[in-house]
C-alpha positions as CSV (number, residue, x, y, z in Angstrom):
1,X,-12.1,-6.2,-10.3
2,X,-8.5,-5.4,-9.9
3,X,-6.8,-6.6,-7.0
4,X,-3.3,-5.7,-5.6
5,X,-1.2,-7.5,-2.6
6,X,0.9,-5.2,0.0
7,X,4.5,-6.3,0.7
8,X,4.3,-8.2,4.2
9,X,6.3,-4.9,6.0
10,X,6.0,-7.4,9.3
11,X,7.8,-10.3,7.6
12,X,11.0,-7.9,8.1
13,X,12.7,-8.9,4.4
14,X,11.2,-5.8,2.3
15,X,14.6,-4.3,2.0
16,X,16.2,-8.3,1.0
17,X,16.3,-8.0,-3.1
18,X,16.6,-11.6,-3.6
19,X,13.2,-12.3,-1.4
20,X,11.5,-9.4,-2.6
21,X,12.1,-10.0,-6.2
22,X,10.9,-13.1,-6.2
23,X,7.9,-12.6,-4.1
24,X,7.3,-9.5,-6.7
25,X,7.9,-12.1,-10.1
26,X,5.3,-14.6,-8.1
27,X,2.7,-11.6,-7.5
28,X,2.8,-10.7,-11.2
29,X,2.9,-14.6,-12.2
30,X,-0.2,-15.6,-10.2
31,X,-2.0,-12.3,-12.1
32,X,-2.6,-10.0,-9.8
33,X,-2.9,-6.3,-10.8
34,X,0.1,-4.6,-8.2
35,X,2.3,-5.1,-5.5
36,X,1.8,-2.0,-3.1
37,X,4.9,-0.8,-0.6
38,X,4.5,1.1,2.3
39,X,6.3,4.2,3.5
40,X,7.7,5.8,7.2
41,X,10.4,7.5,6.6
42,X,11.4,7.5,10.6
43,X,9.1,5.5,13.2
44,X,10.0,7.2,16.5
45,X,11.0,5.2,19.7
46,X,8.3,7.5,21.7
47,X,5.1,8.8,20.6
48,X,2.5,10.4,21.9
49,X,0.4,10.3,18.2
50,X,-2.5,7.5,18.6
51,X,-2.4,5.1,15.5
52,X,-6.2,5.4,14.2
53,X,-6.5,2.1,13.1
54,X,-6.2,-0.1,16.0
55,X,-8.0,0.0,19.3
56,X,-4.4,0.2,21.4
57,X,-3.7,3.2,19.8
58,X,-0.4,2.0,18.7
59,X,0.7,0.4,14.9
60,X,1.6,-3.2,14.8
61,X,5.1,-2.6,13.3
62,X,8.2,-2.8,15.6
63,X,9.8,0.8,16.7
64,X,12.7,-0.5,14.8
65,X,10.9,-2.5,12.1
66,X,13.1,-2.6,8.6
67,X,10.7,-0.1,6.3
68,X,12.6,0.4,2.8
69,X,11.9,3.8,0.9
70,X,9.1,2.9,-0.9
71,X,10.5,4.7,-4.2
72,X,13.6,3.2,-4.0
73,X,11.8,-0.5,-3.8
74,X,9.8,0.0,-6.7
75,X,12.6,1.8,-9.0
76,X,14.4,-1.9,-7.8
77,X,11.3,-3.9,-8.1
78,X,10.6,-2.4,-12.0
79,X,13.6,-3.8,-13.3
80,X,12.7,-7.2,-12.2
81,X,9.6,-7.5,-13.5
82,X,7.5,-6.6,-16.7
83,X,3.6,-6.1,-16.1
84,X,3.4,-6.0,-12.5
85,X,1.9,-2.2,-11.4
86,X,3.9,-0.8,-8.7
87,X,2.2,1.1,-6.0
88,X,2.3,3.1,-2.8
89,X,-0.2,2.4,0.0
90,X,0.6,4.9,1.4
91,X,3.3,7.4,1.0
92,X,3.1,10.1,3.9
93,X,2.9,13.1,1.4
94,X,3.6,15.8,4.0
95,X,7.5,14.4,4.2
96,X,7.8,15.1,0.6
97,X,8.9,18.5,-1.4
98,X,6.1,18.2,-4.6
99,X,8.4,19.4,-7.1
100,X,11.5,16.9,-6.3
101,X,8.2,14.3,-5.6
102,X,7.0,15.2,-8.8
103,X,10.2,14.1,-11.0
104,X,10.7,11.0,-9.0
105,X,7.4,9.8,-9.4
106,X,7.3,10.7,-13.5
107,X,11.2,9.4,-13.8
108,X,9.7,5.9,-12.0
109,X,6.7,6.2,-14.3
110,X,8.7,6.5,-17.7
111,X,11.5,3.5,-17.0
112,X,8.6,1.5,-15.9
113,X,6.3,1.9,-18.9
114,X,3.1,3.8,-17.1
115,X,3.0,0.8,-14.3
116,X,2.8,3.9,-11.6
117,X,0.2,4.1,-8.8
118,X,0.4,6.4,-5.4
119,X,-1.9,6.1,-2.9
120,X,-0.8,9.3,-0.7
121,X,-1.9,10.0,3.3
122,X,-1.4,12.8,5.7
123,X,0.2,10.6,7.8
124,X,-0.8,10.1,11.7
125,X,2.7,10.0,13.5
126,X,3.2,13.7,14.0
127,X,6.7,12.9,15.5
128,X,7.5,11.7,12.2
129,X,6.2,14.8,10.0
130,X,7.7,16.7,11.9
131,X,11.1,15.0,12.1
132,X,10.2,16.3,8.0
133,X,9.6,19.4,8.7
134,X,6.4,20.2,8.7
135,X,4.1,21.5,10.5
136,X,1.4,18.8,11.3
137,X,-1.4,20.9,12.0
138,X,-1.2,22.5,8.0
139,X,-0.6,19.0,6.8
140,X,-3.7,18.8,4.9
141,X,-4.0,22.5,3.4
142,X,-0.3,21.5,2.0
143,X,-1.4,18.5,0.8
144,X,-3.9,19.9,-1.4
145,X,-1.4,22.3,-3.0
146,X,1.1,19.6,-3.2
147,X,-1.2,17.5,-5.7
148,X,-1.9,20.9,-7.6
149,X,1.6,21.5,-7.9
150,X,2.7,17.6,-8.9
151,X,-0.3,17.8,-11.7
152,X,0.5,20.9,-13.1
153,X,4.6,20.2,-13.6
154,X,3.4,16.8,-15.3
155,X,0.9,18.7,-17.6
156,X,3.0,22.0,-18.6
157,X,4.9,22.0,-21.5
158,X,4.9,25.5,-22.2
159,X,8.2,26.9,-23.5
160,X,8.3,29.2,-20.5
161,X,7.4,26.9,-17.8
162,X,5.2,26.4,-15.0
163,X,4.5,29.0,-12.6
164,X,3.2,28.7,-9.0
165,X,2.4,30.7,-6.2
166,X,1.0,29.1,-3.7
167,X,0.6,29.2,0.4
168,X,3.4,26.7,1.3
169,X,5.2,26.9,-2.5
170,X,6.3,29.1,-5.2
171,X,8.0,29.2,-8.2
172,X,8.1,30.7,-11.6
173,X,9.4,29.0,-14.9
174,X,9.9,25.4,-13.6
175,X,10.1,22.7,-16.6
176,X,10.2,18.7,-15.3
177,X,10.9,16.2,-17.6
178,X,10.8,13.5,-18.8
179,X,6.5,13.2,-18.1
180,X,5.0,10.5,-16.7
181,X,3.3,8.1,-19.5
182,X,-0.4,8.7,-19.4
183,X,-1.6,12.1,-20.5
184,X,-2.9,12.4,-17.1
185,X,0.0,11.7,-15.2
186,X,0.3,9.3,-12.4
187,X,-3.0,8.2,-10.7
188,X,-2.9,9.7,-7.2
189,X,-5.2,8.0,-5.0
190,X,-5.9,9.1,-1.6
191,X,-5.7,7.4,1.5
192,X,-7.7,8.1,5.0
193,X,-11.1,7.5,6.8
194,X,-11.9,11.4,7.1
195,X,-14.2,13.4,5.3
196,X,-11.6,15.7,4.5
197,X,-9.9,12.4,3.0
198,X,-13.1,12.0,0.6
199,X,-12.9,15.6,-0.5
200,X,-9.4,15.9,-1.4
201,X,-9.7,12.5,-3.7
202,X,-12.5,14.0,-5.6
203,X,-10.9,17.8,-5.8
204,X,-7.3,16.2,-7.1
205,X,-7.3,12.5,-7.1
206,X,-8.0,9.5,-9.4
207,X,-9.6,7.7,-6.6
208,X,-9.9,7.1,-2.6
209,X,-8.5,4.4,-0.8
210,X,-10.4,4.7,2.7
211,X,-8.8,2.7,5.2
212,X,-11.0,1.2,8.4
213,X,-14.5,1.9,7.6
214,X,-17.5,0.5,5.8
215,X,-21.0,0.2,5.6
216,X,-22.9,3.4,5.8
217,X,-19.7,5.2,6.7
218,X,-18.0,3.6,3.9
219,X,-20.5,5.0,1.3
220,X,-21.0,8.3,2.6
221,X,-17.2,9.1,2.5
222,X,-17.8,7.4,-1.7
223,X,-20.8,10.3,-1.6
224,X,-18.8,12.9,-0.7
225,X,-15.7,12.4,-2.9
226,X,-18.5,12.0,-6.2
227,X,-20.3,15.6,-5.0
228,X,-16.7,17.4,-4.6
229,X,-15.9,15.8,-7.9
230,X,-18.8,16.7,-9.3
231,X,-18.4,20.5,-7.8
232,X,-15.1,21.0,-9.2
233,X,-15.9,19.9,-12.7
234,X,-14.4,16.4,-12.8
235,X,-16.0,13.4,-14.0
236,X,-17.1,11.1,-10.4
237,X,-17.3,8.2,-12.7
238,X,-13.5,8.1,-13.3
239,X,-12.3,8.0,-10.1
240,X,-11.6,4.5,-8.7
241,X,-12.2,3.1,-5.0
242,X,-9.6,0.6,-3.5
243,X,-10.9,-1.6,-0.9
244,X,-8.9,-3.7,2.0
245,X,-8.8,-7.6,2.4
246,X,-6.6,-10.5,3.4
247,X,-4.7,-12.7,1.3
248,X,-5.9,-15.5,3.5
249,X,-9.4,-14.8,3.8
250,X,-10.6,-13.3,0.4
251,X,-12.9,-15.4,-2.1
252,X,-14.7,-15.1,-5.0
253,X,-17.9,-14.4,-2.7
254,X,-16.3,-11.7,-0.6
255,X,-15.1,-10.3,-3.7
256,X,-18.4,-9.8,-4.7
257,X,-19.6,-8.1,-2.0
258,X,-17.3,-5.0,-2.0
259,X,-17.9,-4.9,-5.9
260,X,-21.3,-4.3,-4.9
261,X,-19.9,-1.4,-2.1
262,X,-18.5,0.2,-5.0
263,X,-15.4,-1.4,-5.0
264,X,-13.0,-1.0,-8.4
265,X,-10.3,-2.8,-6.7
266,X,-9.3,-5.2,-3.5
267,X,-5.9,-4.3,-1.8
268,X,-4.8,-7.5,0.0
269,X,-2.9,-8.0,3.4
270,X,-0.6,-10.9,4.0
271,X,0.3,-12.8,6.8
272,X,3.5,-11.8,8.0
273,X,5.9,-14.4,7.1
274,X,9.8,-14.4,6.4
275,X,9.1,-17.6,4.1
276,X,8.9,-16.8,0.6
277,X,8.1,-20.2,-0.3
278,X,5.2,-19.8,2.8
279,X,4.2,-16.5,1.3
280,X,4.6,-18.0,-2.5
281,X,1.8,-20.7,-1.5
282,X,-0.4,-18.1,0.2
283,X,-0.5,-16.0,-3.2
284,X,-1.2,-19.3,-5.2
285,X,-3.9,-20.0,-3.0
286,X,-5.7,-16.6,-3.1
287,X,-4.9,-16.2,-6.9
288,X,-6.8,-19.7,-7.4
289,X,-9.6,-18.8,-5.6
290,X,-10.7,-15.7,-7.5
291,X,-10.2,-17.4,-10.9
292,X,-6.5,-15.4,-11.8
């Protein structure tokens, strides 16, 4: 079991280097796998989007909550530590062009030695996609083509280039370089509760990341993404699933019990602090009860 620890967005000191690079050294020293960022590129002051993952309808962050780029914070975070793998969870793919998305992603990748991992959603605020550009209602057709595209640029090397022609993009002769490290380019996970969530992880992902469900639910979305797998000649058995917990809460025995829901890795929430030493002890804590 892997298991990876989100950056307490709440605590309000994501975007303070000297706290986040030491909560990032302490995440890597206590052994766990990655430290996963989170992205909004604009939260908006009114919305009329309901938050799917809360019974108010509304996200817990603050309208005016500090929310670093999560690109940015890894590319920072990379050059302060060594092993640690650096994550998204998630980045709202719709507010991203996939060729400009691709290079970042493979640059970050390469100066970081492979430690690359991006969870990707379709985001919920449609204030905020829009504010993008994009149209929310063709967010997910766009996705799709947007992880065909990002794949493809990684894997070309022709000497003519890569060419596209797609629905929402279209180019001819595009080269990127430098690649990312492994053959296979950066694992793109997907992140969402939907059945269309499930699909697109086992048409062009390395693994689903489904975000407030379980039990029966929970394993009929893992179905799915195995039979579309399976249906578009990919191997069901190499794609990963990322299950939530807390910090605070997780143990050896509950870690167990998602292992046995299929579970290839544990993403952790913290309790929002703006204590590092608070958060430090937290980490320890956790770390020594799953044997790290």
């Amino acid at each position: 079991m892997k298991y990876a620890v989100i950056a307490p967005v709440a605590s309000d000191r994501t975007a303070d280097p000297e706290w986040m690079t030491t909560l990032a050294r302490h995440v890597e020293a206590c052994g766990f796998e990655s430290l996963v960022v989170v992205e909004h590129a604009v939260v908006m002051s009114r919305y009329s989007s309901v938050y799917p993952y809360d019974s108010s309808g509304k996200m817990e962050l603050a309208d005016d909550q500090v929310i670093p780029d999560p690109l940015e914070l890894l590319s920072f975070l990379a050059a302060r530590t060594t092993t640690l793998g650096l994550a998204t969870g998630v980045l709202v793919l719709p507010n991203h062009h996939p060729v400009v998305l691709a290079k970042r992603l493979a640059t970050l990748d390469a100066l970081s030695g492979g430690r690359l991992r991006v969870a990707v959603g379709m985001g919920w605020m449609k204030e905020e996609v829009e504010a993008c550009g994009v149209d929310f209602a063709t967010r997910g057709a766009r996705a799709d083509e947007q992880l065909q595209v990002m794949r493809a640029l990684w894997a070309d090397t022709s000497p003519e280039g890569l060419d596209h022609h797609g629905r929402f993009f279209s180019f001819d002769g595009a080269m990127s370089y430098p690649k990312p490290v492994r053959p296979g380019g950066v694992p793109l996970h997907v992140g969402g509760h939907s059945k269309a969530a499930a699909r697109r992880a086992g048409r062009y992902g390395d693994g689903l990341q489904p975000l407030g469900v379980a039990g029966e639910e929970l394993a009929g979305l893992v179905r799915l993404m195995r039979e579309e797998a399976d249906k578009a000649g990919r191997d069901p058995d190499a794609l990963e699933l990322s299950l939530g917990h807390l910090v605070s809460r997780i143990d050896a025995g509950r870690a167990e019990r998602l292992a046995a829901q299929g579970a290839d890795r544990v993403v952790l929430a913290m309790d929002p602090t703006d204590e590092i030493n608070r958060a430090c002890d937290e980490l320890s804590a956790c770390a020594e009860r799953l044997g790290l």
